[in-house]
C-alpha positions in Angstrom: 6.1 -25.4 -132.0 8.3 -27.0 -129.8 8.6 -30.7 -128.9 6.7 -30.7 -125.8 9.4 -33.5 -124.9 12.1 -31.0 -124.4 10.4 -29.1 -121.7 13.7 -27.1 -120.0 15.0 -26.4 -123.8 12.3 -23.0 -123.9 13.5 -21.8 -120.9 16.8 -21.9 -121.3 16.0 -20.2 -124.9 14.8 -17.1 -122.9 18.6 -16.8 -121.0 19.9 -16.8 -124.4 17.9 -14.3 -125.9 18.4 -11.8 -123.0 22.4 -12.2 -124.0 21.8 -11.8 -127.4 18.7 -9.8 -127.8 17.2 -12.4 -129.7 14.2 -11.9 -127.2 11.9 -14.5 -125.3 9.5 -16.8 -127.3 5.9 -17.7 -126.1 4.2 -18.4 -129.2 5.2 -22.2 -128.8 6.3 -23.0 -125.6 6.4 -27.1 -124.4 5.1 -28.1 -120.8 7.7 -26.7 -118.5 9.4 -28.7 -115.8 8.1 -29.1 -111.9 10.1 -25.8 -111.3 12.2 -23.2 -113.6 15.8 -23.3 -113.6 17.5 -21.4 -110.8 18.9 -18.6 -113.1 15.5 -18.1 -115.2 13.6 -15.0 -114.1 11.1 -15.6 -111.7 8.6 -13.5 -114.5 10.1 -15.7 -117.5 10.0 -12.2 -119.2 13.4 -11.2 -121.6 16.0 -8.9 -120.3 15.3 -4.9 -120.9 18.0 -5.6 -123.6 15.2 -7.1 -126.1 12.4 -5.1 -127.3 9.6 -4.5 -124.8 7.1 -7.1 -123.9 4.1 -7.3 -124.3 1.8 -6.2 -121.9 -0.2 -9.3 -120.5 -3.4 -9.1 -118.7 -3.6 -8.5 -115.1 -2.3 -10.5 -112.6 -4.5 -13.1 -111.1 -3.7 -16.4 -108.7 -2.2 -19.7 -110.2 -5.6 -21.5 -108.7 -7.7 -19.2 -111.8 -5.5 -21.5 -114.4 -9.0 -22.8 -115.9 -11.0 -19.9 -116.3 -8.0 -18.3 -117.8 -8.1 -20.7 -120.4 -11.3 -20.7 -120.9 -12.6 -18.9 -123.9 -12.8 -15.7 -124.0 -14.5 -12.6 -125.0 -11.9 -11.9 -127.8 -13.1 -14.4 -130.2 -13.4 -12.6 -133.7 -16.2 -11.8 -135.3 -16.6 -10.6 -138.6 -13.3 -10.3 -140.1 -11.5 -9.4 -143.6 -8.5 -7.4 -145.4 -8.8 -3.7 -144.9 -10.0 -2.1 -148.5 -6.3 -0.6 -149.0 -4.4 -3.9 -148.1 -2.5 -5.7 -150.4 -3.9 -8.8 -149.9 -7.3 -7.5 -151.8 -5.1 -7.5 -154.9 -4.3 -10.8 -154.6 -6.7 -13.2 -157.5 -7.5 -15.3 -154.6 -9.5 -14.1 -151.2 -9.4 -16.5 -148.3 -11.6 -15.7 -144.9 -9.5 -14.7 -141.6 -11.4 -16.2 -139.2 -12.6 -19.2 -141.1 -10.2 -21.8 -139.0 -10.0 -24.5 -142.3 -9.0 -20.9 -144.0 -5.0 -20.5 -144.7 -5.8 -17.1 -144.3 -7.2 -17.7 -141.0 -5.7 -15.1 -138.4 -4.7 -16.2 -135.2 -3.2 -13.5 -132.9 -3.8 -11.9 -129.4 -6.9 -10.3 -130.4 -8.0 -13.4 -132.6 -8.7 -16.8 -131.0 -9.9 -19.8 -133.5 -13.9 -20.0 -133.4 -14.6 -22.7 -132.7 -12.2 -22.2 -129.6 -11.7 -26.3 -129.7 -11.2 -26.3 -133.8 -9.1 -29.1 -134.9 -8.5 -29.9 -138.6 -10.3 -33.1 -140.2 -7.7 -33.8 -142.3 -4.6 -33.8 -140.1 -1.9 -36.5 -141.3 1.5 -37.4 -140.5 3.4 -35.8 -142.8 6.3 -37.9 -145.1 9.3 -34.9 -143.6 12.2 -36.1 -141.4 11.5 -36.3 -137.5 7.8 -36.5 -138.5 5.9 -38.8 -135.6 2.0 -39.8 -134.7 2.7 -36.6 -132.4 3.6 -34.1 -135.3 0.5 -34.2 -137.9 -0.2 -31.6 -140.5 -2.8 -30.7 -142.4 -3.2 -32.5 -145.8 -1.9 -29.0 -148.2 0.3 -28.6 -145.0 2.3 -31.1 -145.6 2.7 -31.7 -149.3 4.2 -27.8 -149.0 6.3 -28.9 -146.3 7.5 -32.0 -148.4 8.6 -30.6 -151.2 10.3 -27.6 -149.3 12.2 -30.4 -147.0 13.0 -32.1 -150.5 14.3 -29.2 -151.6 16.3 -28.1 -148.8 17.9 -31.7 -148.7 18.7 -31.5 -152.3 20.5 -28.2 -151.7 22.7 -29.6 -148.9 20.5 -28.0 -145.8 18.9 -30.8 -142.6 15.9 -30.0 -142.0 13.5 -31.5 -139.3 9.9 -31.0 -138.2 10.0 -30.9 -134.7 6.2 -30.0 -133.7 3.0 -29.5 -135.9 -0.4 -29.6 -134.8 -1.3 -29.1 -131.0 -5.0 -29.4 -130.1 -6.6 -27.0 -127.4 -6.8 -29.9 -124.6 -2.8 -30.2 -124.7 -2.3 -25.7 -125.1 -4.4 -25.9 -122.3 -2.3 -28.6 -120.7 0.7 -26.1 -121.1 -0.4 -23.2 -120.0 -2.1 -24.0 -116.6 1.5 -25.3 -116.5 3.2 -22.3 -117.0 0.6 -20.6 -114.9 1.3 -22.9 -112.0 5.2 -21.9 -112.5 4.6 -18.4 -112.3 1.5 -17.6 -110.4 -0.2 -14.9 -112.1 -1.1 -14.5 -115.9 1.1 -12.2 -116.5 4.1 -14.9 -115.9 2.3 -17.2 -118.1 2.1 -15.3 -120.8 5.1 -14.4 -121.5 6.0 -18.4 -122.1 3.1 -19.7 -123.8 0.1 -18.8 -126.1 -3.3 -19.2 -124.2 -5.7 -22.0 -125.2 -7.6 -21.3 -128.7 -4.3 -18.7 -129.5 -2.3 -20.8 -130.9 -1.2 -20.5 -134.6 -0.5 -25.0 -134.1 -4.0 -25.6 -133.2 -4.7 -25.0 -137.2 -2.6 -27.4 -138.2 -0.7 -25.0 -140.9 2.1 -23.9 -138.7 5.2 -26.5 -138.2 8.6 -26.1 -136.3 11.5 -26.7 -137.9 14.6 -28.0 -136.7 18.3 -29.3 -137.4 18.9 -31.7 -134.9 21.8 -28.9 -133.7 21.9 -27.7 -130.2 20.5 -24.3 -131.4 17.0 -25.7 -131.8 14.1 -24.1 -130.7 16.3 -21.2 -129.4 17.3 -17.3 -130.5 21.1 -18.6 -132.3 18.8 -21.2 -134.4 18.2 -17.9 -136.7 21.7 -18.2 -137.9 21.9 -21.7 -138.5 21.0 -23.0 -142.5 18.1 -24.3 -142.3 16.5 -20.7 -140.5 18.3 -18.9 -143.1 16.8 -21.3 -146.2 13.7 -21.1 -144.7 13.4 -17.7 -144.3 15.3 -17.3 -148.2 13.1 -19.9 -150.1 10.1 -20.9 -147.6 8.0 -18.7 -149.5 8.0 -20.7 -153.1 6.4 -23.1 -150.9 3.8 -21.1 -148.9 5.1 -20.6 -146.0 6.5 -17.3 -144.3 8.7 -17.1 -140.9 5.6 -16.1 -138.6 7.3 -13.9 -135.9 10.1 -11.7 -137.1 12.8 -10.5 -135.2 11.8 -6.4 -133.8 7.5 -7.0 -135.2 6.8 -8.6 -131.4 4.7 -5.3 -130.6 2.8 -6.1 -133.9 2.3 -9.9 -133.7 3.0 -10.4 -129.6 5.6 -12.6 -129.6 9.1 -12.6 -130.1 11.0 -13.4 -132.6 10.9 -17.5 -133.4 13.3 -18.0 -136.7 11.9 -21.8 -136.3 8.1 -21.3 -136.6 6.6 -21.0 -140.5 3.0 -20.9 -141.1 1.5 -21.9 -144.2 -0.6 -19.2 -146.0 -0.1 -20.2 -149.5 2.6 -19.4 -152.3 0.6 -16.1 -153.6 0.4 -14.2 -150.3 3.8 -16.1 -148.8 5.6 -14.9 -152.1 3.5 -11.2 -152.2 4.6 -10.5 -148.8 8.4 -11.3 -149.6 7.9 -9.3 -152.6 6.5 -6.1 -150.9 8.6 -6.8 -147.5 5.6 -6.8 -145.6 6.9 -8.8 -142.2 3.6 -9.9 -140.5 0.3 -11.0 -141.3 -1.2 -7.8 -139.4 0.1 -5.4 -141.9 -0.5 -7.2 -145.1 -3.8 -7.5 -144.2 -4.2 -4.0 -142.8 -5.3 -4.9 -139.2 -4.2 -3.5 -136.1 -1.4 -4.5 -133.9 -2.2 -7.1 -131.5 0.6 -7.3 -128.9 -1.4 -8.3 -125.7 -4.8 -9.6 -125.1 -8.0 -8.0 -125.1 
């Protein structure tokens, strides 16, 4: 996710993608400033140019911030591959709501259970812009070393510029946006809600350049996006929220944002060009909350 030091840089991001229908993020969005800027939408939603987005709950006061973050009634229960999916063919079968799982599903409809999970083996990981602020799971970050490695060796920068968030700080960041906006529907359109996020596992990572395109819609055309996206796979890791799949996965596209699943599954879903986790595993769409 983003570097939750860079707090205007995601809103800006949003003024972009309206231009270049590239659509708003919300999947990793940093504490926002005191106020938005002055040309920001007062909703933070994209421009009718992008794709649609998705619907939000209803409305409610900024003063509900907590309960809204609260957990919910959408925890998961019971959860696994539909029969027909591809990922039953795979020689290895991970649970999807099992948090430690890199399997584990993490979407509109699916919140972590436990809602507070947080990884017992998180680390700081031996990649370029790594900090005691950007750990990793263990099998996290050996992927993400040798794909780093390898993208140095091939002539591409690449950076981690957020890992793991825990649910204290996505709470932190959403009451935040909430304030900003006033109603969870404005919130939700700039950040994931507490126990929603695809960080708090500790298998998803932002990556980075150190270019001015970071954490924003023209970072899909830079080369470390486009190595990522090419090669990520060999390592385990897939580009989470495709460009045109928001109404599947609920957010918009976010070129910068892999999620580690493991080599077999990254490298089946490449292979089948199968753009979200949803469909490989044969569940339904999940572009708002329950």
């Amino acid at each position: 996710m983003d570097d939750l030091s860079l707090p205007g840089r995601r809103q800006f991001g949003r003024l972009a993608a309206a231009a270049a229908a590239l659509a708003g993020l919300g999947a990793c969005s940093p504490s926002p400033q005191a106020s938005p800027p002055a040309s920001a939408s007062s909703s933070g939603s994209p421009a009718s140019a992008s794709p649609a987005a998705p619907s939000p709950s209803p409305s409610t006061s900024a003063t509900s911030a907590t309960a809204t973050a609260a957990p919910s009634a959408t925890a998961s229960g019971t959860l696994a591959p539909a029969v027909d999916s591809p990922a039953r063919q795979l020689k290895r079968q991970f649970p999807l709501t099992d948090p430690s799982s890199p399997w584990v599903l993490v979407n509109k409809h699916h919140r972590l259970s436990p809602v507070t999970y947080q990884p017992s083996d998180l680390m700081v990981p031996a990649l370029a812009g790594a900090t005691a602020d950007t750990l990793l799971r263990k099998v996290t970050a050996a992927a993400a070393a040798s794909m780093f490695a390898d993208a140095a060796r091939a002539g591409v920068a690449m950076t981690l510029l957020s890992g793991f968030r825990s649910y204290a700080t996505q709470a932190s960041t959403y009451n935040s946006w909430l304030r900003i906006h006033g109603s969870v529907a404005g919130a939700d359109t700039a950040s994931a809600r507490p126990g929603f996020s695809e960080h708090q596992t500790g298998l998803a990572l932002d990556i980075g350049d150190g270019g001015a395109c970071e954490l924003q819609p023209c970072f899909a055309a830079s080369p470390a996006a486009v190595w990522a996206a090419a090669n990520g796979h060999r390592y385990g890791f897939i580009v989470r929220y495709l460009l045109g799949h928001d109404r599947i996965t609920g957010y918009y596209a976010e070129s910068w944002h892999l999620r580690y699943v493991g080599s077999e599954l990254a490298t089946d879903m490449v292979h089948r060009r199968i753009p979200t986790l949803e469909e490989y595993f044969g569940l339904p769409p999940a572009p708002s909350y329950l």
